[in-house]
C-alpha positions in Angstrom: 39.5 190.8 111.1 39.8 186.9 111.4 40.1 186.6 107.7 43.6 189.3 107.9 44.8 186.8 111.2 44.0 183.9 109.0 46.2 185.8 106.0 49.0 186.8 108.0 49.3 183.5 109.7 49.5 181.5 106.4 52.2 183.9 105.3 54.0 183.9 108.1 54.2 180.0 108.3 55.0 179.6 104.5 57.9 181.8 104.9 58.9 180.1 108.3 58.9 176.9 106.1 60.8 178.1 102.9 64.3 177.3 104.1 63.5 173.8 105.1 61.4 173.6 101.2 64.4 174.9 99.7 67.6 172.9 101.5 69.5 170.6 99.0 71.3 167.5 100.6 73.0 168.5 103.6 76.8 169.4 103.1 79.6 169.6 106.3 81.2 172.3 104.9 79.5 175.2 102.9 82.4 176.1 100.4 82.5 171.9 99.3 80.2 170.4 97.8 80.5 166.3 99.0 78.9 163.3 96.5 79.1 160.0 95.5 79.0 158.4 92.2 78.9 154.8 92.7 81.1 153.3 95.2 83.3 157.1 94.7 82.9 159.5 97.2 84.3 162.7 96.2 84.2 166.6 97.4 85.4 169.5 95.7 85.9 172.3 98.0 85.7 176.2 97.4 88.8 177.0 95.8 88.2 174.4 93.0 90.6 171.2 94.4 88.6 168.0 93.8 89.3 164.9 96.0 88.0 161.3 95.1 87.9 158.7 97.6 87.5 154.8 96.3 86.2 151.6 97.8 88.8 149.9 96.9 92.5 150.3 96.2 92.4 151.2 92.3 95.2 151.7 89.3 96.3 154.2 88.2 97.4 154.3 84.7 99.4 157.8 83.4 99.9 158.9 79.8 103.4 159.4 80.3 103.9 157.2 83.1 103.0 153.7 84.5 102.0 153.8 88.4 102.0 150.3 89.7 100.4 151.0 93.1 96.8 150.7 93.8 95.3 154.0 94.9 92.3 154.4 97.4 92.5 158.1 96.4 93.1 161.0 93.9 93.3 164.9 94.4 93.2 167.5 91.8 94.8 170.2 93.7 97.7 171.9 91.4 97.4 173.0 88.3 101.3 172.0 87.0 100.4 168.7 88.5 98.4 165.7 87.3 95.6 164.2 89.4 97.2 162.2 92.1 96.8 160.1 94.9 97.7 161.4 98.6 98.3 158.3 100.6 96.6 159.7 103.7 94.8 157.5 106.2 91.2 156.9 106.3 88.4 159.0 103.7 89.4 162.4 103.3 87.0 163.1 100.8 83.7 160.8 102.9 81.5 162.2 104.8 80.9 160.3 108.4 78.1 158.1 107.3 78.6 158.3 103.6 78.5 161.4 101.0 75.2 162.2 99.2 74.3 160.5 95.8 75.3 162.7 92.7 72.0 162.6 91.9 70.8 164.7 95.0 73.9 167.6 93.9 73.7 167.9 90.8 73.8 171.0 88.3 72.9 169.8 85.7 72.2 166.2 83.6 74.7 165.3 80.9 73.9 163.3 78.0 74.7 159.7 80.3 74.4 161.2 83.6 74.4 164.0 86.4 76.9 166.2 86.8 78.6 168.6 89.4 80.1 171.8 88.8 81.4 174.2 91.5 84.0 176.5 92.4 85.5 175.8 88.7 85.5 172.2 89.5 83.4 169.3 87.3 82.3 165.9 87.9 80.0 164.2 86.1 78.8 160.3 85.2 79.3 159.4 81.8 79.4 156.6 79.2 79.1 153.3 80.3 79.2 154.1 83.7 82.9 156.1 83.7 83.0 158.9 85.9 85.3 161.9 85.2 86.6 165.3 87.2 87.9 168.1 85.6 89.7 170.7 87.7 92.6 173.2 87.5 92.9 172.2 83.9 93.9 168.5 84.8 91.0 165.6 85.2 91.0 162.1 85.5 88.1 159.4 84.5 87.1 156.1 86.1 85.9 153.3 83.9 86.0 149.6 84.0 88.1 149.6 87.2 91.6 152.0 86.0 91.7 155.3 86.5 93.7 157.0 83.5 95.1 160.5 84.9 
């Protein structure tokens, strides 16, 4: 009899502890998945819109167009529009206290670093140290300080 109690206890604690085992990086919202790459903070939520947040104002540089404001932030939200900044106040894409590390969210590993797939949505660390999001059929990478949407 003590060796069933002893059984049943052991199962019953192992399953108690299986969601705690099992938890990735704690997100605010379950539909968006929130990261940081760098000094990027991003999230891309659950209908595929990806939103980048940056330390510091950035530029912007189209194919078709020159943008000569600094940007602190870039949404992928349209597809008939390009990546493009929203001008809002404050880090709509930040976590309070920071967003997890890439690393800690990722899918899968690319050939130069993790990546972040979700709701249609990609992110992932690449050559060099560039970051690039693909959403919606638009994207936009990050390398050597310019962003080319």
């Amino acid at each position: 009899m003590t060796k069933a109690l002893v059984k049943a206890a052991t199962v019953l604690a192992a399953a108690a502890l299986m969601p705690i085992l099992s938890t990735a990086a704690a997100q605010a919202d379950p539909g968006t998945v929130y990261f940081r790459a760098g000094s990027t903070n991003c999230a891309i939520s659950g209908n595929g819109t990806v939103g980048c947040d940056f330390h510091q104002p950035t530029r912007v540089d189209y194919s078709f167009l020159p943008f000569l404001i600094p940007v602190s932030d870039l949404v992928i939200d349209q597809p008939w529009l390009p990546a493009h900044p929203t001008f809002g106040s404050g880090a709509a894409h930040t976590l309070p206290g920071g967003n997890p590390d890439i690393s800690s969210v990722k899918t899968a590993d690319g050939t130069w670093g993790p990546i972040v797939e979700h709701a249609g949505a990609r992110c992932e660390v690449g050559f060099h140290g560039s970051f690039t999001c693909q959403a919606k059929g638009r994207g936009f990478t990050s390398i050597g300080g310019t962003i080319s949407a």
